[in-house]
Structure formats: structure tokens, C-alpha cells
KOLGUKOL-167257 format. One record per residue: residue number from 1; residue in one letter; x, y, z of N, C-alpha, C in turn. Coordinates in pm, 1 decimal. Layout:
BEGIN
> pos; code; nc1; nc2; nc3; cac1; cac2; cac3; cc1; cc2; cc3
> NUM; a; X; Y; Z; X; Y; Z; X; Y; Z
...
***
This chain:
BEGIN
> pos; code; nc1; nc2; nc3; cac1; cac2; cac3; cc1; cc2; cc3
> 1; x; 5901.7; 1057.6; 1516.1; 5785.8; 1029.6; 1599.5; 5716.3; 1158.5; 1641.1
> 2; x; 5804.9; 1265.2; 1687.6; 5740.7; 1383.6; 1688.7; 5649.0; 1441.6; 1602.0
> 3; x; 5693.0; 1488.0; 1462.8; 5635.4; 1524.1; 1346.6; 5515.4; 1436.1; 1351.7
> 4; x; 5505.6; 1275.5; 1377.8; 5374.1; 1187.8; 1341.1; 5306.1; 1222.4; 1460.6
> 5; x; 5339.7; 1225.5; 1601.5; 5205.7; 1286.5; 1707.4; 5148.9; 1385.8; 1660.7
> 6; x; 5239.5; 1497.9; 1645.0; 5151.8; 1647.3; 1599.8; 5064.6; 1608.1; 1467.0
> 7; x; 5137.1; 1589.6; 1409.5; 5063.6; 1561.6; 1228.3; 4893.3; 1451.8; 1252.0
> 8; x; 4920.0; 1363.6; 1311.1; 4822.3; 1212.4; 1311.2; 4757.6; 1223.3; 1426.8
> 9; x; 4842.1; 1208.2; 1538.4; 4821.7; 1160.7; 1676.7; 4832.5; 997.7; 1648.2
> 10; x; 4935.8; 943.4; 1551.5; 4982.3; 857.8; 1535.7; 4848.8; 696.0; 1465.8
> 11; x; 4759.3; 813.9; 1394.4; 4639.5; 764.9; 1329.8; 4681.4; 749.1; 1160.5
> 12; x; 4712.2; 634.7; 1148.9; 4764.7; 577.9; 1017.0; 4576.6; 628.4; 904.2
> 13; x; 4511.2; 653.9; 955.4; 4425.4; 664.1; 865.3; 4343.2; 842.5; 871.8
> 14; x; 4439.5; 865.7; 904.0; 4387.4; 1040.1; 965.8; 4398.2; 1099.9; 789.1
> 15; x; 4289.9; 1176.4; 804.6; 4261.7; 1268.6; 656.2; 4240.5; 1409.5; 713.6
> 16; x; 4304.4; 1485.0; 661.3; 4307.7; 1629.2; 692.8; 4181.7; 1713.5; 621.1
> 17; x; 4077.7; 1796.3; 635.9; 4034.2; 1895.4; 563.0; 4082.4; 1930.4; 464.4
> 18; x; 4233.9; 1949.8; 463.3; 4298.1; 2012.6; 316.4; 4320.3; 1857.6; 202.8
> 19; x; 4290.3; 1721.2; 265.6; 4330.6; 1621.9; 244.3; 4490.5; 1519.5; 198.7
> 20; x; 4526.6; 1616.0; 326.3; 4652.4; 1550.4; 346.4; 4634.7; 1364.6; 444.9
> 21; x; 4679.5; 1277.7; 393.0; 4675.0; 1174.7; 434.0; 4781.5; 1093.6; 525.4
> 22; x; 4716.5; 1050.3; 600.0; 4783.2; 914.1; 669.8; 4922.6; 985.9; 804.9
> 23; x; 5015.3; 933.8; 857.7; 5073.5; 935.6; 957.8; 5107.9; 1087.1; 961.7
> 24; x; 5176.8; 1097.0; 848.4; 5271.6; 1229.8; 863.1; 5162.8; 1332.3; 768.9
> 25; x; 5070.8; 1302.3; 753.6; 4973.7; 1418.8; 711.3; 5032.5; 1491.0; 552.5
> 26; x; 5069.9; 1400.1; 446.5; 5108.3; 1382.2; 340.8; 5035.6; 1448.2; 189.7
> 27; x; 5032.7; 1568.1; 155.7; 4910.3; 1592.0; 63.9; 4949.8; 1483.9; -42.5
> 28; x; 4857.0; 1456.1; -165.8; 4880.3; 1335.8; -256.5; 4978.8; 1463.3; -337.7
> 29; x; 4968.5; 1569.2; -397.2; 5114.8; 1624.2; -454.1; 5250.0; 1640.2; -387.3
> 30; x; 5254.6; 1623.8; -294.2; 5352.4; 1656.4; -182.9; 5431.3; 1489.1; -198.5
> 31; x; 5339.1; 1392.9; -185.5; 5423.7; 1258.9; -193.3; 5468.5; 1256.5; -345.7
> 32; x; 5410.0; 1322.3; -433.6; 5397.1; 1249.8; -611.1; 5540.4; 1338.8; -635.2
> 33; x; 5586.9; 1439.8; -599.8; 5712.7; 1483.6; -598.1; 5810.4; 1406.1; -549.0
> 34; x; 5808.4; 1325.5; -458.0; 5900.7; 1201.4; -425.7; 5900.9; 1070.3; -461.5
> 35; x; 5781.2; 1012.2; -501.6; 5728.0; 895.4; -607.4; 5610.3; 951.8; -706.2
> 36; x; 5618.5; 956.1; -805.6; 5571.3; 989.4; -895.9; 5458.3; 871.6; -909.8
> 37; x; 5483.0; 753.0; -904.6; 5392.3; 610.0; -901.4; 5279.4; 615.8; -793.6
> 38; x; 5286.4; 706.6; -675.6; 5226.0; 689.2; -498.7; 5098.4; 718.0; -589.9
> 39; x; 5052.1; 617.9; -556.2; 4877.8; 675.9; -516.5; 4786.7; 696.3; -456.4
> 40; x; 4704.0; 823.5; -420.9; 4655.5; 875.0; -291.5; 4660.5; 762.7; -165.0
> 41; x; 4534.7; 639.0; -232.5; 4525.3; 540.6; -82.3; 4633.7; 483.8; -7.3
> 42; x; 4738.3; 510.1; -148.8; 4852.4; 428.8; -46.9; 4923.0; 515.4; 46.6
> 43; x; 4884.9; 636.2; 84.1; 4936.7; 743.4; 175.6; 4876.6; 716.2; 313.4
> 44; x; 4781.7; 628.1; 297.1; 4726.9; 561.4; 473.6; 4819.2; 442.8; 502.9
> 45; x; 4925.1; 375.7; 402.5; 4993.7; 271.5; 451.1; 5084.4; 307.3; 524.3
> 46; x; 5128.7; 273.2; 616.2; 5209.4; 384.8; 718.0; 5411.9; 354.2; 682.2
> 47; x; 5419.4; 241.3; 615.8; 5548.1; 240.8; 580.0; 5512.7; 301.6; 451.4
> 48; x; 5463.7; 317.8; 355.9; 5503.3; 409.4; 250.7; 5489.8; 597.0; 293.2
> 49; x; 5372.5; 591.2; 384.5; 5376.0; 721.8; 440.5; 5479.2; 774.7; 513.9
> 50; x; 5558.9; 697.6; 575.8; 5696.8; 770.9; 659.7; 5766.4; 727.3; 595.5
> 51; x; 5783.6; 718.3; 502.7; 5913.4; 656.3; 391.4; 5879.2; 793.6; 269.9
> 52; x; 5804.1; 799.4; 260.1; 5777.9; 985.5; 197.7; 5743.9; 1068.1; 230.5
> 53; x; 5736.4; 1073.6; 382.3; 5711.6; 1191.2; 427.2; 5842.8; 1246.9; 506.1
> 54; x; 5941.1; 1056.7; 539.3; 6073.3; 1159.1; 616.4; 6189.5; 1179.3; 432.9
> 55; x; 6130.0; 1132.1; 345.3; 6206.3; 1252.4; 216.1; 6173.0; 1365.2; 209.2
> 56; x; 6071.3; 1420.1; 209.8; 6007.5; 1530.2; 221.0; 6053.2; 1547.7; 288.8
> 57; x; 6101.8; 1552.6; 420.7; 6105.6; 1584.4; 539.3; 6271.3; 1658.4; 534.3
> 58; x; 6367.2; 1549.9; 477.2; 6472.0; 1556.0; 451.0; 6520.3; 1637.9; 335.7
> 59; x; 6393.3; 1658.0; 253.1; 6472.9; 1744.5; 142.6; 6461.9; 1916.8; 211.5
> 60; x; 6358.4; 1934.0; 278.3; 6358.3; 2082.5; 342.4; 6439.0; 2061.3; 421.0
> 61; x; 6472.9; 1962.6; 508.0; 6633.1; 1991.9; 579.8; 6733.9; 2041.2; 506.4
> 62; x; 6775.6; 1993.5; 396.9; 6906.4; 1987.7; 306.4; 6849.6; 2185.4; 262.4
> 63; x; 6743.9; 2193.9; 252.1; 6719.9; 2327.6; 126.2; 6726.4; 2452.3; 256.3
> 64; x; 6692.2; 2400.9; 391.6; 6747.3; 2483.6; 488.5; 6907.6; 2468.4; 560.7
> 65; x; 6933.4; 2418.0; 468.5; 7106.4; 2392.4; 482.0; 7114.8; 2305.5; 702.2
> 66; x; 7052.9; 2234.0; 704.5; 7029.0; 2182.6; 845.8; 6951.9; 2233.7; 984.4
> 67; x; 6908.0; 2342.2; 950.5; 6818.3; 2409.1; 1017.8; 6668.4; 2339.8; 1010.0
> 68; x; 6646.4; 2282.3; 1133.0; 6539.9; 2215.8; 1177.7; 6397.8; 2276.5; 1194.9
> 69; x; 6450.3; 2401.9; 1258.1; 6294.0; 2478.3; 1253.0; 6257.9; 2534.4; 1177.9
> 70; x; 6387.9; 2596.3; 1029.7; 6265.7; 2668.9; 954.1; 6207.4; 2506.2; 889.0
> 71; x; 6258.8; 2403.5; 900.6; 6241.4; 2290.3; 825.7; 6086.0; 2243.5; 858.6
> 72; x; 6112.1; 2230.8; 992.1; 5928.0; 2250.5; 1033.5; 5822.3; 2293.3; 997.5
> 73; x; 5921.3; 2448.9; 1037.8; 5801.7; 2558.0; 1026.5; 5725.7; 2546.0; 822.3
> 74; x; 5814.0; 2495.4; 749.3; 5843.9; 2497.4; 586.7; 5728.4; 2337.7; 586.6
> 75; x; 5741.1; 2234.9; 698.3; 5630.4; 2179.0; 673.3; 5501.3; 2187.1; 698.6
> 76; x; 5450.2; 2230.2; 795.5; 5350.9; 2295.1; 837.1; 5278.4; 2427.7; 773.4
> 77; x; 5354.5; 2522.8; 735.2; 5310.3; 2614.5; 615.1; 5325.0; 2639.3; 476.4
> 78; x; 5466.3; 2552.2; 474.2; 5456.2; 2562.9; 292.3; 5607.2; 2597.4; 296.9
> 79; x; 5699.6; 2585.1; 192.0; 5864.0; 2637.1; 182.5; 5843.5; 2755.7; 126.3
> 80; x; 5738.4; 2798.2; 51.4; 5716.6; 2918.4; -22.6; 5712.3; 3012.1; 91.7
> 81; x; 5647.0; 3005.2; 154.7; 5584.9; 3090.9; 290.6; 5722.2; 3126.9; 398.2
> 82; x; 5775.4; 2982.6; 430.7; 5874.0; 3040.0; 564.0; 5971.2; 3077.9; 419.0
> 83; x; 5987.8; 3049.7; 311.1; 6144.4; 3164.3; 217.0; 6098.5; 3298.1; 234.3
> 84; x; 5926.5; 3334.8; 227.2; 5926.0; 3455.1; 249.1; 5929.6; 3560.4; 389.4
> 85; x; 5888.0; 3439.9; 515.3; 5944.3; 3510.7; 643.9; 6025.2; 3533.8; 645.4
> 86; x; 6157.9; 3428.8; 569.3; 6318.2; 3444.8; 604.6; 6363.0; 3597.6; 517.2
> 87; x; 6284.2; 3601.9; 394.2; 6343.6; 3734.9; 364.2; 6267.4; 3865.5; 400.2
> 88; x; 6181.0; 3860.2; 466.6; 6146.0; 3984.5; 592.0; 6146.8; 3957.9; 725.6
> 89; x; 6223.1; 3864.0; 743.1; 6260.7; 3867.9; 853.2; 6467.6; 3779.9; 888.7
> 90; x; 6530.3; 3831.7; 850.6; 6657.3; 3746.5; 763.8; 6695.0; 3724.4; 936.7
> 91; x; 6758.5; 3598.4; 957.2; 6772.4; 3613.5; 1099.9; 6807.2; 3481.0; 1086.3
> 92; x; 6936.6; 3392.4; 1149.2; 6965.2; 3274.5; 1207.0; 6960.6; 3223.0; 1364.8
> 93; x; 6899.8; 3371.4; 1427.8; 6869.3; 3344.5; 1562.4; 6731.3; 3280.6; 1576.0
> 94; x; 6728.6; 3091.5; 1623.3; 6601.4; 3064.6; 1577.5; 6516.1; 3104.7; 1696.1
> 95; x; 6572.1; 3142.6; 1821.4; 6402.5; 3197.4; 1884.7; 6337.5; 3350.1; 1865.3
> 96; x; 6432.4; 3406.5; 1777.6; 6366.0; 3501.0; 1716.3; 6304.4; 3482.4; 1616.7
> 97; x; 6325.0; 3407.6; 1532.7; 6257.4; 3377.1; 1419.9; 6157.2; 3294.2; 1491.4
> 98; x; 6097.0; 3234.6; 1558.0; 5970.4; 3177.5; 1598.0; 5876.3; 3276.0; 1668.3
> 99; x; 5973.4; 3354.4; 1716.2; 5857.3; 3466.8; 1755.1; 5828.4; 3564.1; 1662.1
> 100; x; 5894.0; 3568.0; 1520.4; 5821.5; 3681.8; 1395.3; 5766.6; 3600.5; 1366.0
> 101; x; 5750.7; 3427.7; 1349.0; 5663.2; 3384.7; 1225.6; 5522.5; 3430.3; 1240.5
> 102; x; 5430.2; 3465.3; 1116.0; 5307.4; 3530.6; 1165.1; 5196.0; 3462.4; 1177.3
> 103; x; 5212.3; 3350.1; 1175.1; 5122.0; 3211.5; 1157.2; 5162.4; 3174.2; 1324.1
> 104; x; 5036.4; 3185.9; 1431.3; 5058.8; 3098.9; 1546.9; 5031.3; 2965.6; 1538.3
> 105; x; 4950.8; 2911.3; 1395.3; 4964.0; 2743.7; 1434.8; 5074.2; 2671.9; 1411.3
> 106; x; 5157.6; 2760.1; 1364.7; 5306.2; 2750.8; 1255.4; 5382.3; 2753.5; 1426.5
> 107; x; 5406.2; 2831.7; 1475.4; 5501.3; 2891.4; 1593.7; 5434.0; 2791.0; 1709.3
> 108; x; 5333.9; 2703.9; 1720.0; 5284.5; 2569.4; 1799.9; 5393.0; 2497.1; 1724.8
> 109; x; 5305.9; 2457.5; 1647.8; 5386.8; 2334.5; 1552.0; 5473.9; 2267.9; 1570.6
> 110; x; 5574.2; 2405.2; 1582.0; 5727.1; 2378.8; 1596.2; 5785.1; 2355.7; 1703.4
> 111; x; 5733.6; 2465.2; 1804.5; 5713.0; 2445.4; 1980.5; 5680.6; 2302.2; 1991.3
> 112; x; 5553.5; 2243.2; 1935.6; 5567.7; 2127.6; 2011.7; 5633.8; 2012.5; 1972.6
> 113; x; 5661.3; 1999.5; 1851.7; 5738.4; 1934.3; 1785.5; 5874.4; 1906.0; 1810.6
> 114; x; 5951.9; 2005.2; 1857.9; 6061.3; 2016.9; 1918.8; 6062.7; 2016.9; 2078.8
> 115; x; 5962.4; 2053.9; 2147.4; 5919.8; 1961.5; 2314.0; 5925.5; 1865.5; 2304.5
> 116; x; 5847.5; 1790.4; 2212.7; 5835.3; 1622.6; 2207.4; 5913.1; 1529.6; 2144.1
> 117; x; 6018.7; 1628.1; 2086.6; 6154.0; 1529.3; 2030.2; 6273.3; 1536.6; 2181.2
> 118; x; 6275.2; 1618.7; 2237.4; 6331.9; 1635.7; 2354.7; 6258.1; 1505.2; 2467.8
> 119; x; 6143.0; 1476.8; 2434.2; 6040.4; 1400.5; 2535.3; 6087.2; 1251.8; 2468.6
> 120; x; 6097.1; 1233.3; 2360.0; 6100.6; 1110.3; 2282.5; 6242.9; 1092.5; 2278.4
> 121; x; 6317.0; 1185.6; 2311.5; 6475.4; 1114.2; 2341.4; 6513.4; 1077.0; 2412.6
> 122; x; 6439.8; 1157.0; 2520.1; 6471.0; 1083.3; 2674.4; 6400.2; 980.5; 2721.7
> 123; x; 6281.0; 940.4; 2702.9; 6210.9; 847.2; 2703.7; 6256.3; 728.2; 2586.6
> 124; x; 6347.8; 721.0; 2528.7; 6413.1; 621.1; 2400.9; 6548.6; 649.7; 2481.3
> 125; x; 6617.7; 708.5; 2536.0; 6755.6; 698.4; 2598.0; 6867.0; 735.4; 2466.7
> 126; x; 6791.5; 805.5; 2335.8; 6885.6; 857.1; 2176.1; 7001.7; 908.7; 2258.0
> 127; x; 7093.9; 910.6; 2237.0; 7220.7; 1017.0; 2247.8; 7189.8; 1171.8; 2172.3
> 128; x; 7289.9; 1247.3; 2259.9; 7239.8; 1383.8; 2253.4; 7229.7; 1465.8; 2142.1
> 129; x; 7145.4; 1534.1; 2040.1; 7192.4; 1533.5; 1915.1; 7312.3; 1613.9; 1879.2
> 130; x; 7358.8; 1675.1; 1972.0; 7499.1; 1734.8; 1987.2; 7568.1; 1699.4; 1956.0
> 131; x; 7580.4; 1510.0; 1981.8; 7690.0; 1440.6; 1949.2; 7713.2; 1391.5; 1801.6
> 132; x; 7547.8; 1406.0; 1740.5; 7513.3; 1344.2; 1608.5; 7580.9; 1504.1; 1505.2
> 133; x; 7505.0; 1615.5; 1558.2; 7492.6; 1754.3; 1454.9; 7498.0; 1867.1; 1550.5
> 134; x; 7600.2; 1935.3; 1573.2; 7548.5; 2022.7; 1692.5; 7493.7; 2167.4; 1642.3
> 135; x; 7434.4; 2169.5; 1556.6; 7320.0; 2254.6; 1462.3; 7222.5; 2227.0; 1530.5
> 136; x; 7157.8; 2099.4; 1506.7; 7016.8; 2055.4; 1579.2; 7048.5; 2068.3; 1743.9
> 137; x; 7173.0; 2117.5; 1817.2; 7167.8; 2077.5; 1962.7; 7166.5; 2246.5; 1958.0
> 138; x; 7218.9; 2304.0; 1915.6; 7206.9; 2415.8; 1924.8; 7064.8; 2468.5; 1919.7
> 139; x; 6943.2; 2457.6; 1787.7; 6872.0; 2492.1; 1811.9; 6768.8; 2454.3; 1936.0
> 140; x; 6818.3; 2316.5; 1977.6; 6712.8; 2268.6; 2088.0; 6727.1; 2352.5; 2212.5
> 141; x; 6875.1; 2355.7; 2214.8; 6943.2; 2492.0; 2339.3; 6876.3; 2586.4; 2316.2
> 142; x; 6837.3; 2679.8; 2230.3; 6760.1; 2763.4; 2186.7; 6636.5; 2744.4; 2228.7
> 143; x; 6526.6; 2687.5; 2178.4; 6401.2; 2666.0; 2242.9; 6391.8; 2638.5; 2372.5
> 144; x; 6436.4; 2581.4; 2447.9; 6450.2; 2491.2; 2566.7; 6485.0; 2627.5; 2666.0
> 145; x; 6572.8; 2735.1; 2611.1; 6605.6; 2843.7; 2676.5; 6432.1; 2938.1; 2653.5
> 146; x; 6397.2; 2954.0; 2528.4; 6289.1; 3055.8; 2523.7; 6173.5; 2982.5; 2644.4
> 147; x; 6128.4; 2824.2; 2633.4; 6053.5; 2824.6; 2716.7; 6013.7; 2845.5; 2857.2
> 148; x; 6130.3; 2808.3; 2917.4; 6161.4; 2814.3; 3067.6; 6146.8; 2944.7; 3121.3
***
């Protein structure tokens, strides 16, 4: 739900300038790597759009070995881009790494993305993700410390 506020503002028919489509802001190559069949219009249907956008979503999890923010940061700018922050800037401390990325709409992004999954858990009553992965609780400990 996070990723779709920032991405949409939860506008199943939102088209980006770069023409990324529908909830999760989906380019039509970006889905055709996960269905090869998707075709552009059907990226405004909002169950095929979060049904390929949380693969996408999930395969930069797995390729950041569970690390959530470069996973973000890798959707919002590209995986090409944060592999190359990570190797000038090599670092598993993630609030340092949000403060080298050199992209500030990149270092929002993620900021708010990760505010509003903290907002959407407690407001949904989720259990802590500590209990699920304590990777993801760790990094939230992390942000939650830089903001305050």
C-alpha cells in the first residue's frame, strides 16, 4: 500500500510522463519482463498491476538479498543505478546509504515509503516485521532513528 500511495496516490489510471502506468506506476517493459503476454492498457487494471508490480517488486528484494531500501531506492531509479551507488558507495549501514544516494527524489521515495509502511501497520494492527524478517525491522529501526 505504501509503494501504491507514493507511486499513484492510489489512482488505478495514473500515467506517468515517462509512461509508466496504473497503481504501482509500471513502465510497459518493466511488466513484459514478468508477463511477456501484458499489454500496455492492461497496466491500468489494478489486479494485474499489483500482481506485476509486487513481482517486480519481489524480484529486487531477492537480487538485494532482503534489503528493502536499496529495493526501493532500485525501484524508483533503476537497479542499474542503486548497483552503481552500492559500488561507490559499498555500505550495509542503510541510513548512510540514504544519505549518499545522489538522487533526492530517490532519498524521498524511500523516506516516505518506509514512514507510511510504519503508518499502514499501525493503522492495519500487521504484527511487527521483526517477528516476520528482522532484516526489514532492522532497517525500519534504522530510519525511524535517522528521523527523529
Amino acid at each position: 500500500m505504501s509503494v501504491i500511495r507514493q507511486e499513484s496516490a492510489f489512482e488505478p489510471k495514473a500515467l506517468s510522463p515517462a509512461k509508466a502506468r496504473g497503481l504501482m506506476q509500471l513502465l510497459p517493459t518493466t511488466a513484459r519482463h514478468m508477463d511477456r503476454r501484458v499489454q500496455k492498457d492492461l497496466l491500468f487494471d489494478p489486479e494485474t498491476n499489483i500482481r506485476l508490480g509486487t513481482q517486480y517488486f519481489a524480484k529486487l528484494v531477492e537480487r538485494y538479498k532482503g534489503n528493502i531500501t536499496f529495493a526501493l531506492a532500485a525501484y524508483n531509479a533503476g537497479a542499474r543505478v542503486v548497483d552503481n551507488w552500492l559500488s561507490r558507495y559499498p555500505t550495509e549501514d542503510i541510513v548512510l546509504f540514504m544519505d549518499v544516494m545522489p538522487y533526492r527524489e530517490t532519498r524521498e521515495y524511500v523516506g516516505s515509503i518506509l514512514r507510511n509502511w510504519k503508518w499502514y501497520e499501525a493503522l492495519y494492527r500487521q504484527p511487527d516485521p521483526a517477528s516476520e524478517n528482522p532484516k526489514i525491522a532492522l532497517q525500519l529501526k534504522a530510519y525511524n532513528r535517522d528521523i527523529q
